[in-house]
C-alpha positions as CSV (number, residue, x, y, z in Angstrom):
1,X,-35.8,63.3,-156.6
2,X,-38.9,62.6,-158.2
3,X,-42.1,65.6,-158.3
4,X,-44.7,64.8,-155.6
5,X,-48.1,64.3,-156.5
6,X,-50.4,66.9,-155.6
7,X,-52.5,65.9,-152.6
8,X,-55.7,63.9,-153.3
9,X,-58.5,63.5,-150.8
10,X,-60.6,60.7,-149.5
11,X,-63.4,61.0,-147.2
12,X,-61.8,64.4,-146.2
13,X,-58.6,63.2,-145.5
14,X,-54.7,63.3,-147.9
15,X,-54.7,59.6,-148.8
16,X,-51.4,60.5,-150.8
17,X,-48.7,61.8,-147.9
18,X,-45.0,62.9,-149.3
19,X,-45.4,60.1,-152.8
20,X,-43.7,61.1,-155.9
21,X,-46.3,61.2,-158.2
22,X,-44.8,59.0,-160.8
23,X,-44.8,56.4,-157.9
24,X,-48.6,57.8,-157.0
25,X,-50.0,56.9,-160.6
26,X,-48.2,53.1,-160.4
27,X,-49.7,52.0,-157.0
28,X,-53.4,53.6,-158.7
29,X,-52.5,51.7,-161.7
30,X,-51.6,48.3,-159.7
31,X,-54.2,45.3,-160.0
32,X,-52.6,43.1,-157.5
33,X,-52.2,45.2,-154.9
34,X,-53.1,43.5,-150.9
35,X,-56.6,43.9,-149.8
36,X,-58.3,44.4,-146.5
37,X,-61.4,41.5,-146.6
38,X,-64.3,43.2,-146.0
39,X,-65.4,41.3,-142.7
40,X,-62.0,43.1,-141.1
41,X,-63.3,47.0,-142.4
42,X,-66.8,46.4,-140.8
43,X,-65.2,45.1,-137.3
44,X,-63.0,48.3,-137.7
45,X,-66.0,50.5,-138.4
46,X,-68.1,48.7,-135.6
47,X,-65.0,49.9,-133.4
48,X,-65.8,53.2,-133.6
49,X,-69.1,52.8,-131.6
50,X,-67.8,53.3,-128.3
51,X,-71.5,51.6,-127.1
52,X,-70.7,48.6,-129.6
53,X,-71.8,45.1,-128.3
54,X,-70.0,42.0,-128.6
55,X,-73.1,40.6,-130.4
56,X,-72.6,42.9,-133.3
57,X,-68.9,41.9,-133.5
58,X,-69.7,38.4,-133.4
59,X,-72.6,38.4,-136.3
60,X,-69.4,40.7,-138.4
61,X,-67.0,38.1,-137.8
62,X,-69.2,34.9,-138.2
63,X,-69.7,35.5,-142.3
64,X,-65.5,34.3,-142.2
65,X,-65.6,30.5,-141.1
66,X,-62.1,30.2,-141.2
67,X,-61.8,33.6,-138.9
68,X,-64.5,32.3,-136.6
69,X,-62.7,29.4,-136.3
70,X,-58.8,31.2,-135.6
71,X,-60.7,33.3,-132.8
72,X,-61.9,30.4,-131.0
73,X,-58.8,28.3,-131.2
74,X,-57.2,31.1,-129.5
75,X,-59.8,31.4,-127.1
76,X,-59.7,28.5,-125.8
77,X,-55.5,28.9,-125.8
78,X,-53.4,29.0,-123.2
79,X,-52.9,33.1,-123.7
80,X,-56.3,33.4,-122.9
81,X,-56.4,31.2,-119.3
82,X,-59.9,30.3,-119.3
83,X,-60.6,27.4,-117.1
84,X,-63.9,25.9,-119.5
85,X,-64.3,25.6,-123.4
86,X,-65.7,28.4,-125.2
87,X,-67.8,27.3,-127.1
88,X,-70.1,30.5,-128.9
89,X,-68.1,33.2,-130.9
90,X,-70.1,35.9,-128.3
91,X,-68.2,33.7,-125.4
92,X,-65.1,34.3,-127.8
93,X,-65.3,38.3,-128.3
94,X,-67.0,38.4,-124.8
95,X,-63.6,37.2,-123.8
96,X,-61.1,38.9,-125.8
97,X,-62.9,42.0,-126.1
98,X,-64.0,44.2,-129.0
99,X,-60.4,45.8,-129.6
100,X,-59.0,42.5,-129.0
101,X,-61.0,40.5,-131.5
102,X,-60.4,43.4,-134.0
103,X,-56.5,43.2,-133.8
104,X,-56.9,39.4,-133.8
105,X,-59.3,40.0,-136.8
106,X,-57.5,42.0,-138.6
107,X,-53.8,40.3,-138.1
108,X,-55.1,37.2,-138.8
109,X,-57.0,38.0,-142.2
110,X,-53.7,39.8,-143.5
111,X,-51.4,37.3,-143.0
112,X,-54.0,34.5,-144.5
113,X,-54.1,37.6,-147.5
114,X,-51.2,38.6,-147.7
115,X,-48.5,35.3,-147.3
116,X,-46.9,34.2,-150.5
117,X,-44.1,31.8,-151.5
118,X,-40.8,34.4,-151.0
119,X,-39.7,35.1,-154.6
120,X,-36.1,35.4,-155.6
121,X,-35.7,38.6,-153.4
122,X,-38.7,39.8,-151.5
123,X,-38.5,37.5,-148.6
124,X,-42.6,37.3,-147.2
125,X,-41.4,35.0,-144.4
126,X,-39.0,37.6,-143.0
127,X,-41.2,40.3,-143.2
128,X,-43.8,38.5,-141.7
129,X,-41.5,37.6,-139.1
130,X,-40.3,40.8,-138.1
131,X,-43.9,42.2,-138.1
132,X,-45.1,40.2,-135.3
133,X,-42.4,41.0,-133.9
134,X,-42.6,44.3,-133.9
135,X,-46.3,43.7,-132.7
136,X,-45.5,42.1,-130.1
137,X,-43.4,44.6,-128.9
138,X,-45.2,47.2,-129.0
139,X,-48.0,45.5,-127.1
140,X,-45.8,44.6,-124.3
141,X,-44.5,48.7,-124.7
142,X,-48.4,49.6,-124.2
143,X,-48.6,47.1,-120.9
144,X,-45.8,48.0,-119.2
145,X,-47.1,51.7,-119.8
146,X,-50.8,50.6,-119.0
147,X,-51.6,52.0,-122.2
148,X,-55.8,51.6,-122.4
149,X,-55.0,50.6,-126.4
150,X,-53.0,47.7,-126.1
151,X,-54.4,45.8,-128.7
152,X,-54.2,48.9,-131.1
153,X,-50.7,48.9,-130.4
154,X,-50.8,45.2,-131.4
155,X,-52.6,46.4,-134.8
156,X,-50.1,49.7,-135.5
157,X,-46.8,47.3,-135.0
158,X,-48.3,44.6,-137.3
159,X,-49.5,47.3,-139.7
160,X,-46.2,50.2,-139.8
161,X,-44.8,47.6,-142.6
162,X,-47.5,47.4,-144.9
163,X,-45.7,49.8,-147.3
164,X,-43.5,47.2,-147.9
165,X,-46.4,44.5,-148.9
166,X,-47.7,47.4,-151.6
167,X,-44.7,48.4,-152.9
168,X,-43.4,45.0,-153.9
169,X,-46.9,44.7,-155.9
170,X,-46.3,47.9,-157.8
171,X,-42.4,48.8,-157.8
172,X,-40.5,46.6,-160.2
173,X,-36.9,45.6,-158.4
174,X,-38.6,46.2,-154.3
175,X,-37.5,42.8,-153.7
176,X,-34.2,43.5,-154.8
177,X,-33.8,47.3,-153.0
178,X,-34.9,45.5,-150.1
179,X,-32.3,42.9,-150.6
180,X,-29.1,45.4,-151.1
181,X,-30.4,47.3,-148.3
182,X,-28.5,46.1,-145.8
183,X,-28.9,44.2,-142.3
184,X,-30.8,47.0,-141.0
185,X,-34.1,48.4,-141.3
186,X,-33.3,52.4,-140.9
187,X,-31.0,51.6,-143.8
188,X,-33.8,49.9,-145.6
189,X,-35.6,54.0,-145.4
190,X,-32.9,55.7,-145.7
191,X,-32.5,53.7,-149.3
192,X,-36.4,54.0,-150.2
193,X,-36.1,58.3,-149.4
194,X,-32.9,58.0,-151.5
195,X,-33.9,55.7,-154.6
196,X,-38.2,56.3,-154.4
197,X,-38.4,59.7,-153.1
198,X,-40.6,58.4,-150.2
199,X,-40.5,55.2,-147.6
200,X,-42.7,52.2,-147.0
201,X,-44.2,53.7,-143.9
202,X,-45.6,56.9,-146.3
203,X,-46.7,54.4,-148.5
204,X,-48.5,52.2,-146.0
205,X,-50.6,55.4,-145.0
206,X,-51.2,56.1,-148.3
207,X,-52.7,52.0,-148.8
208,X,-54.7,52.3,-145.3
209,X,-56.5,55.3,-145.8
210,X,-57.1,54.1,-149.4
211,X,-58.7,50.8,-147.6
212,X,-60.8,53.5,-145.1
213,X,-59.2,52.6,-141.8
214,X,-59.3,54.7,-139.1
215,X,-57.3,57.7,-138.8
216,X,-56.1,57.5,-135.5
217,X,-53.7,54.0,-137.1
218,X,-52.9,55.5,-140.5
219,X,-51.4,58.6,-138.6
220,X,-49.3,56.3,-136.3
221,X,-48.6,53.9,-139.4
222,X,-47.3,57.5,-141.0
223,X,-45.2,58.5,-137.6
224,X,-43.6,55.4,-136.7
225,X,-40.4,55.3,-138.9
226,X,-39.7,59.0,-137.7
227,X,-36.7,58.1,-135.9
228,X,-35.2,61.7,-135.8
229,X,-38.0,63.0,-133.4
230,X,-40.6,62.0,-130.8
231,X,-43.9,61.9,-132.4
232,X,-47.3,63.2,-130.5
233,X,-49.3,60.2,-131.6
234,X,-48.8,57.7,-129.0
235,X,-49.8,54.5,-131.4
236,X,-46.8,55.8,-133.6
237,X,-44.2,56.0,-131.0
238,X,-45.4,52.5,-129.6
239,X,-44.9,51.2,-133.2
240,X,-41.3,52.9,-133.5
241,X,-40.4,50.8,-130.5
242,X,-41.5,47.8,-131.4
243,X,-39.9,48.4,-134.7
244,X,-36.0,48.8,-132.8
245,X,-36.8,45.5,-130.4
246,X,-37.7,43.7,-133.4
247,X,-34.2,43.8,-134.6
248,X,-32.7,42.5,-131.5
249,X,-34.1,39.4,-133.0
250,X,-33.8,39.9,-136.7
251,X,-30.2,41.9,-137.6
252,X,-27.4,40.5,-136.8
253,X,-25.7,42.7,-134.2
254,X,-27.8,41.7,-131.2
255,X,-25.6,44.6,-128.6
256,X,-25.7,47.3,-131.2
257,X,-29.5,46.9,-131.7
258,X,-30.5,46.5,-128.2
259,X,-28.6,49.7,-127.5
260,X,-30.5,51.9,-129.9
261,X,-34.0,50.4,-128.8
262,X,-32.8,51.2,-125.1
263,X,-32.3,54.9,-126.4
264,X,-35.1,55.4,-127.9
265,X,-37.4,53.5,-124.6
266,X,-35.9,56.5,-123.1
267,X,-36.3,59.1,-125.5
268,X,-40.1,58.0,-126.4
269,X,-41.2,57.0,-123.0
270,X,-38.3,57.6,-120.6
271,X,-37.9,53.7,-119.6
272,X,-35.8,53.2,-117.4
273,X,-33.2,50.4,-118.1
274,X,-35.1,47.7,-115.5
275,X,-38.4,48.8,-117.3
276,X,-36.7,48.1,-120.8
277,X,-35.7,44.8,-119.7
278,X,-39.0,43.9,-118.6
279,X,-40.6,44.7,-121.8
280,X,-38.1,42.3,-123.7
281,X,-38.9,39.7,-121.1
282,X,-42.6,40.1,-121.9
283,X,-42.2,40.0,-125.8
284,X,-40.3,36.6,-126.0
285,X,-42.5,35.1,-123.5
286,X,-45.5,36.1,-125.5
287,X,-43.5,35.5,-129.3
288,X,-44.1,31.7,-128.9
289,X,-48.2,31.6,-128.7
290,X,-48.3,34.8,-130.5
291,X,-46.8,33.6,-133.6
292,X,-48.5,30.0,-133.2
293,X,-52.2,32.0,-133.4
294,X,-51.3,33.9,-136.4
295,X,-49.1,30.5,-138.0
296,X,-46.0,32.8,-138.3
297,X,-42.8,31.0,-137.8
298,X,-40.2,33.0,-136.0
299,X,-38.5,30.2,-134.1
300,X,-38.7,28.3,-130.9
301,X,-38.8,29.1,-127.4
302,X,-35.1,28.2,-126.9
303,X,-34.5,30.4,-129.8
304,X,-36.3,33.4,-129.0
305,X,-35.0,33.3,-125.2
306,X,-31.3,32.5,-126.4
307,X,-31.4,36.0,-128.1
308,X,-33.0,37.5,-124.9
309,X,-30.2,36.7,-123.3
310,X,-28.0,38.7,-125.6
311,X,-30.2,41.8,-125.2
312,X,-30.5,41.2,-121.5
313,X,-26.2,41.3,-121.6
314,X,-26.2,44.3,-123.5
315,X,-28.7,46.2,-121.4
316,X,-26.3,45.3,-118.5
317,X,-23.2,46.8,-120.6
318,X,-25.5,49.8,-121.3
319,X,-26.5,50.1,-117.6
320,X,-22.4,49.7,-116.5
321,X,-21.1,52.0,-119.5
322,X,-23.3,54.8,-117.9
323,X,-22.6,54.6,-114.6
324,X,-19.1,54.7,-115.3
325,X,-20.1,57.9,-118.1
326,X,-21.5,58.7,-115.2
327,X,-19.0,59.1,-112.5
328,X,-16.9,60.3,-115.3
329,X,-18.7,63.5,-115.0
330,X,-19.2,63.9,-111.6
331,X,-15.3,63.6,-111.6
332,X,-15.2,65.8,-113.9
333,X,-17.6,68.5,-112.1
334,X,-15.4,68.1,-109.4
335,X,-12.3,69.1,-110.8
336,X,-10.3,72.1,-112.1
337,X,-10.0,72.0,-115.9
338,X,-6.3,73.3,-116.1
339,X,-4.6,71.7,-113.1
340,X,-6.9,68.4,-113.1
341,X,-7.2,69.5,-109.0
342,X,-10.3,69.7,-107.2
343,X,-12.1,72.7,-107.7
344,X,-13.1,75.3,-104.9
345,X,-17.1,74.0,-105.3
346,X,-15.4,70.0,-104.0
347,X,-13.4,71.8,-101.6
348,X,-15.9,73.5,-99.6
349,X,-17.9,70.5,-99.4
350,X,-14.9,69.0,-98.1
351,X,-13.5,71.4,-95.9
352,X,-16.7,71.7,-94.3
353,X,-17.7,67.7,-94.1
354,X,-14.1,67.4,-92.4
355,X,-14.3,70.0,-90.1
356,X,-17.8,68.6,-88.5
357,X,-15.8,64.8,-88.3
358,X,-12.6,66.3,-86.9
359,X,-14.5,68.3,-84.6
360,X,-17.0,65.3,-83.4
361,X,-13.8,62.9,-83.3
362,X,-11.4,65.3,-81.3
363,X,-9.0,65.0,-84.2
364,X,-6.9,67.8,-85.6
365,X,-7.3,69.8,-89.3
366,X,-4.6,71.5,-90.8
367,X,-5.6,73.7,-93.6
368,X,-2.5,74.8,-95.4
369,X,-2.8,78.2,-98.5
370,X,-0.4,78.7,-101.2
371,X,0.0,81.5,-103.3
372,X,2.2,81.8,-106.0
373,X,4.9,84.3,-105.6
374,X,4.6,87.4,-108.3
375,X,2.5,85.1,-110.9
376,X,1.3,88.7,-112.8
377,X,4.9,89.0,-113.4
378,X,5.6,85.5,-115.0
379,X,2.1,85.9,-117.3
380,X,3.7,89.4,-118.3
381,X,7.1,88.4,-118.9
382,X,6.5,85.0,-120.4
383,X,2.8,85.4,-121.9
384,X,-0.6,83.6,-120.2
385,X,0.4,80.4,-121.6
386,X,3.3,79.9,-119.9
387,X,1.3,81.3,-116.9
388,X,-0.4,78.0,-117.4
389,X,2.3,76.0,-117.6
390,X,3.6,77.1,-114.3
391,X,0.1,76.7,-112.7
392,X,0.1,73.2,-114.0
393,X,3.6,72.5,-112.9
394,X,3.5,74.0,-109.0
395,X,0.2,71.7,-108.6
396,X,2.7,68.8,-109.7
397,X,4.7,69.9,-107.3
398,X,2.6,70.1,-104.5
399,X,1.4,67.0,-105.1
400,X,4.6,65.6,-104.9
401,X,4.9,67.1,-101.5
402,X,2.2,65.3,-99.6
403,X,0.3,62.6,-99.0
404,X,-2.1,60.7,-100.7
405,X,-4.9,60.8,-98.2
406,X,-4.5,65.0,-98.1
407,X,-7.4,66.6,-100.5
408,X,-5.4,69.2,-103.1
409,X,-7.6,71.5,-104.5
410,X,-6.9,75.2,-107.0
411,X,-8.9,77.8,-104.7
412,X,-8.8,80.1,-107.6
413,X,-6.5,81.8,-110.2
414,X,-2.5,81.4,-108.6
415,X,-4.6,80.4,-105.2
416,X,-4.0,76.5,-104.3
417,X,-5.3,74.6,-100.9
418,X,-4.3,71.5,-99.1
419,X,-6.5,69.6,-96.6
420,X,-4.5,67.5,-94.4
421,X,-6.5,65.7,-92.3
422,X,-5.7,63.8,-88.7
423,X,-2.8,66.2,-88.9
424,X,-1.5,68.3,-85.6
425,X,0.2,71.7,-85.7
426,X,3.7,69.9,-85.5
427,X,3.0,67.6,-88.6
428,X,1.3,70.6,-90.3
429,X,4.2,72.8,-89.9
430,X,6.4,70.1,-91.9
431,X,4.0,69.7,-94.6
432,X,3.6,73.5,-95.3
433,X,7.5,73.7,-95.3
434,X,8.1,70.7,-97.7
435,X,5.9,72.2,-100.3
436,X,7.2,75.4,-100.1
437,X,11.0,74.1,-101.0
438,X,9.3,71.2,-103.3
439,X,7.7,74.4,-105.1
440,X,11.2,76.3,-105.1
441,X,13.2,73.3,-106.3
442,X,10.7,71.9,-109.2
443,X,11.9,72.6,-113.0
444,X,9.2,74.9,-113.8
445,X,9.4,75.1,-117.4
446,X,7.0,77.4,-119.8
447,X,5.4,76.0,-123.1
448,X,8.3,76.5,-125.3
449,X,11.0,74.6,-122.8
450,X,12.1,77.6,-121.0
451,X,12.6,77.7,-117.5
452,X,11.4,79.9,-114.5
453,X,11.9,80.4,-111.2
454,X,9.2,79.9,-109.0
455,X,8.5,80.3,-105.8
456,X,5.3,80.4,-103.0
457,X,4.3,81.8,-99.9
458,X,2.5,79.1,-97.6
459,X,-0.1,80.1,-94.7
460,X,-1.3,77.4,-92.5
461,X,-3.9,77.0,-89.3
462,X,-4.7,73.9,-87.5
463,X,-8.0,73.1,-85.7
464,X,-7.1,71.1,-82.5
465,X,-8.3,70.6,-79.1
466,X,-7.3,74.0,-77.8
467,X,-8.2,76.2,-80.8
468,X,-11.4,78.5,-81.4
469,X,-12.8,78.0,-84.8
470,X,-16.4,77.8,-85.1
471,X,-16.7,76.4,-88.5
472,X,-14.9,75.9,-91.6
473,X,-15.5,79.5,-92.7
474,X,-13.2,80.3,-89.8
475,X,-10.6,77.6,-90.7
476,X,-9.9,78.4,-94.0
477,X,-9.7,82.2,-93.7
478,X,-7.0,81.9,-90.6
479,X,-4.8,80.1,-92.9
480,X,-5.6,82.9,-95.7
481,X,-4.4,85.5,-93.2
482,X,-1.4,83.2,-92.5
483,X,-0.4,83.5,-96.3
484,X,-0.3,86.7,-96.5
485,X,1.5,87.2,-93.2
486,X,4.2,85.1,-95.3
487,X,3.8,87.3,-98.0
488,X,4.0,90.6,-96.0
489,X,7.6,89.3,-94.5
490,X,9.1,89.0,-97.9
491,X,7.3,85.6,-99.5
492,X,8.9,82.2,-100.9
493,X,8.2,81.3,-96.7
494,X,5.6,79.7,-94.3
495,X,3.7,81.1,-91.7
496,X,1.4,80.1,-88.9
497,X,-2.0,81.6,-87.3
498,X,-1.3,82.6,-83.8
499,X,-4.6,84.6,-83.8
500,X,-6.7,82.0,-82.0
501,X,-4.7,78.8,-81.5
502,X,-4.8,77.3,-78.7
């Protein structure tokens, strides 16, 4: 890794952020570096003037004919809606405001700057393409945020790049890193940091505060490739944005890029999937006239909506892979980690929903308990592990024992509960019985093949017409008393409450 250069100033601020300094003294050194025409810096410092006039903007901009000319055309242009000619620059900036005219401005006189014939490797056209994209973009990012710097977010997407103008001026072989770089343009950074010391998006700040811009869009110029975390300037994270939509339309894995753009609309701005999907919607309507005010080809209408389409698919497989991640977990939540049962949390929301129905629809409950017979003396004997084994296998078992309607759930360590719903004391009776003996009979066998013997004792109540229970509470601990009633009379049996049946 190349030394950096110590920090130099201008007008009070580090015009040379995280540059090596050998790279430092070649972009001094550099005659043919891109230039900001003046016309565009006095706009930008007219800006500042919160009180500015559009008469002042208009007398800036009308010493560039061929400007004065681009601002009217797009004026009078459909983007604009006006239903009369405008006629008067001041009609023109009147129109599209002061921050308006100055992103139009300032886009417009860098592209008629800055557009070459693409050389061998550095292809101009691409980059010009993906940067009004990523304008764009982040535009649409700023209106479906109500942002009240829209057309700065305009400026930052069209400007995050700029690096990549300067450095193809004063690093021999940019056009061909860029070209080896891969599809992507987080690989494009990752090889800059790797092979320069420093990324197009360091060197853009470094070139915009050399050209006196304002600080408020060489710090988001700075931020917007910082991928790994959210940013605090707001220009910065609207420019990241726009940077990941852009290569929905520009790499060639439309459903890989969509999904990390999605990501990141939530991490930056927590967009929700439908908001998302309205901010691609907005940036290919707008891509069309856009790129026909600035001259930019990026491709047709059918084009630009045909890859919409793509994103709009993979936003929908997003939105469907995490519902389903989704439910995954609230299955998971609800379960017991060992047995794959329901937990004792699912059961008492349950036991207590099915109680009030039962109750409301005159329809019996049986709640039966099961408790493993001696289980401390299997974990001792055997080791906890085959403890586990046995729990796993006796929830098999009872499983296997009822119905698929009834709710099995692990009430807690060698503690397991059956809801059996619709079910009388008769048909509750049979139940409890059939997963004692399935219990008893099953090939309980421990982790290293071994068997053991296994038995349960099985308590059981029923909530019916004639019973007493005031709530699920009740329920549930009159077939807990019922268990160990079974267990008192010698376990591996079933037993009733008689306490308050009817």
């Amino acid at each position: 890794m190349l030394p950096k250069a110590s920090t130099a100033e201008h007008h009070g601020v580090s015009i040379a952020p995280d540059i090596p300094a050998s790279l430092l003294t070649a972009l001094n050194s550099c005659r043919t570096l891109p230039s900001i025409p003046g016309v565009v810096l006095e706009v930008l410092d007219l800006s500042q003037d919160p009180d500015i006039g559009t008469a002042k903007v208009a007398k800036a901009i009308s010493r560039d004919p061929a400007l004065v000319a681009k601002i009217l055309k797009v004026a009078n242009s459909p983007w604009c809606g006006v239903r009369r000619d405008v006629t008067t620059l001041n009609q023109a900036v009147s129109l599209l405001g002061v921050n308006g005219t100055m992103s139009l401005a300032l886009s417009f006189s860098l592209i008629r700057g800055l557009q070459k014939a693409a050389d061998s490797h550095f292809d101009h056209q691409k980059y010009w393409r993906r940067s009004v994209i990523s304008a764009t973009a982040a535009q649409s990012i700023g209106m479906c945020l109500k942002s009240p710097n829209q057309d700065e977010c305009f400026l930052t997407g069209l400007l995050q790049d700029i690096g990549m103008l300067v450095m193809n001026e004063a690093v021999p072989r940019y056009g061909q890193l860029v070209a080896s770089s891969g599809a992507t343009h987080r690989t494009l950074i990752e090889t800059e940091r790797r092979e320069l010391g420093t990324d197009h998006a360091q060197v853009g700040t470094w070139f915009l505060k050399k050209c006196g811009l304002p600080a408020r869009l060489t710090e988001a110029v700075s931020e917007s490739h910082r991928k790994e975390r959210t940013s605090e300037n707001a220009l910065g994270r609207f420019a990241l944005l726009g940077s990941l939509i852009a290569e929905i339309w520009t790499c060639p894995n439309t459903a890989e890029a969509t999904k990390k753009a999605a990501e990141a609309a939530w991490k930056q701005f927590q967009l929700s999937s439908d908001q998302f999907s309205l901010v691609l919607a907005k940036t290919a309507a707008d891509l069309p006239q856009i790129t026909k005010n600035l001259d930019i080809p990026v491709g047709d209408e059918v084009f630009i909506n045909g890859l919409l389409d793509q994103a709009r698919e993979a936003v929908a497989e997003l939105n469907l892979r995490a519902l389903q991640e989704a439910r995954h977990f609230a299955v998971q939540a609800q379960c017991d980690a060992l047995t794959s049962l329901y937990n004792r949390t699912y059961l008492n929301q349950v036991l207590n929903d099915q109680f009030d129905v039962s109750r409301s629809m005159a329809q019996p409950l049986t709640v039966v308990f099961i408790d493993i017979d001696r289980f401390k003396d299997i974990n001792d004997s055997h080791g906890h592990s085959a403890g586990d084994a046995v729990l796993v296998s006796v929830s098999e078992a009872i499983k296997s024992a009822v119905r698929g309607q009834d709710t099995v759930a692990r009430f807690g360590g060698d503690e397991f509960v059956v809801l059996l719903t619709d079910t009388g004391e008769d048909t509750g009776a049979m139940i409890a019985e059939r997963i004692r003996q399935m219990v008893e009979n099953f090939p309980h066998l421990t982790g290293n093949g071994k068997k053991v013997d296994v038995t349960v004792s099985v308590g059981w109540a029923t909530l019916s017409s004639g019973s007493e229970y005031s709530n699920s509470t009740e329920l549930l601990g009159a077939a807990d008393r019922s268990l160990y009633a079974a267990k008192s009379h010698g376990r591996n049996r079933v037993a009733r409450d008689v306490s308050r049946a009817g």
